[in-house]
C-alpha positions as CSV (number, residue, x, y, z in Angstrom):
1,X,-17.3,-3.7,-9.6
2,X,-14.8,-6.0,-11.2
3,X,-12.4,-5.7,-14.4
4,X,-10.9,-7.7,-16.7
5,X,-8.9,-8.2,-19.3
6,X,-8.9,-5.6,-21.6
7,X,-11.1,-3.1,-19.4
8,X,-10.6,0.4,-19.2
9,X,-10.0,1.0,-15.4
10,X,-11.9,4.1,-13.8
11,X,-9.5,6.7,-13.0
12,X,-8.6,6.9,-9.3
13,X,-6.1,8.9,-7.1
14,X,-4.3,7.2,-4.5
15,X,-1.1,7.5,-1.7
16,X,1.6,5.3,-3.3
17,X,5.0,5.2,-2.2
18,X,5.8,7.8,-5.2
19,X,3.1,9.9,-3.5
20,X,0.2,10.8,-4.6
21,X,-1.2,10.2,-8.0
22,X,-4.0,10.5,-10.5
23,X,-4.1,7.4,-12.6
24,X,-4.9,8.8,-15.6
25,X,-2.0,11.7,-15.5
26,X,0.3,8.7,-14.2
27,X,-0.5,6.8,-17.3
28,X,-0.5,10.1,-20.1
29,X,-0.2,8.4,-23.4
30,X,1.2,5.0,-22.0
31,X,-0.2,1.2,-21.6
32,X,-0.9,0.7,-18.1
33,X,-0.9,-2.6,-16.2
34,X,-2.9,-2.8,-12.8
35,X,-2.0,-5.5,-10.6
36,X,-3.0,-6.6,-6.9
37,X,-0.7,-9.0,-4.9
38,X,-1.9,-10.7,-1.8
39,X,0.1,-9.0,1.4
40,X,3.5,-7.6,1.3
41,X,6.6,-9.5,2.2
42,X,4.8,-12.8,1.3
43,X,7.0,-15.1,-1.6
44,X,4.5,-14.5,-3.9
45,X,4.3,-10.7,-3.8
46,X,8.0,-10.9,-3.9
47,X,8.5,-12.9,-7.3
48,X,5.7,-10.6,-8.8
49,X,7.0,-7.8,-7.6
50,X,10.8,-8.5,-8.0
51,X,10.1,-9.9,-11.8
52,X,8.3,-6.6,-12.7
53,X,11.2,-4.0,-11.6
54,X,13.4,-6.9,-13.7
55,X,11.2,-5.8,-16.5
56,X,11.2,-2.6,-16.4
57,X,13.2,-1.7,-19.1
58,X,11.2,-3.9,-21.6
59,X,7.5,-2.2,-20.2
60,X,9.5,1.2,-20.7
61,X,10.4,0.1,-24.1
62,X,6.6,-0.8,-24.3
63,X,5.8,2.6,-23.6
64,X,3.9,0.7,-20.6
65,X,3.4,1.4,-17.4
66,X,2.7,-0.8,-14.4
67,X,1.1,-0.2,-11.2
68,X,0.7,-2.7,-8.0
69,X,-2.3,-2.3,-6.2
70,X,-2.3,-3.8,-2.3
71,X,-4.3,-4.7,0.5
72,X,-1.6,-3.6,2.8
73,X,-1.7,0.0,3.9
74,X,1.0,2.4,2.6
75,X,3.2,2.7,5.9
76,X,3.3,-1.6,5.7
77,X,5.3,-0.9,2.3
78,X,7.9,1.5,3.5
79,X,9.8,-1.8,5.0
């Protein structure tokens, strides 16, 4: 399965480093952008990542909420 632009993701639950979560409660009413980045502490997951918390305020503003998706597992993330 693959999505793009524009889909409507399947709902999922997953460990995140907020705990767990059901997408679709974690979105409510809200925008949602999914993202995957490549590996943690790699200069491109950084930018992405970095740039997004940056933005924050304007997605809130947005009523959007964003979502990174990894390959790592959780414990990797807790560095």
């Amino acid at each position: 399965m693959s999505l793009r632009l524009g889909d409507i993701a399947p709902n999922f639950k997953a460990q995140t480093t907020q705990g767990e979560i059901d997408f679709y409660e974690y979105l409510g009413d809200s925008w949602g952008i999914l993202f995957s980045h490549p590996a943690d502490y790699t200069p491109v997951c950084t930018t992405e990542l970095g740039r997004t918390a940056h933005l924050s305020e304007e997605f809130r503003r947005r009523n959007t909420k964003v979502i990174a998706i990894s390959v790592d597992p959780l414990d990797k993330h807790l560095g």
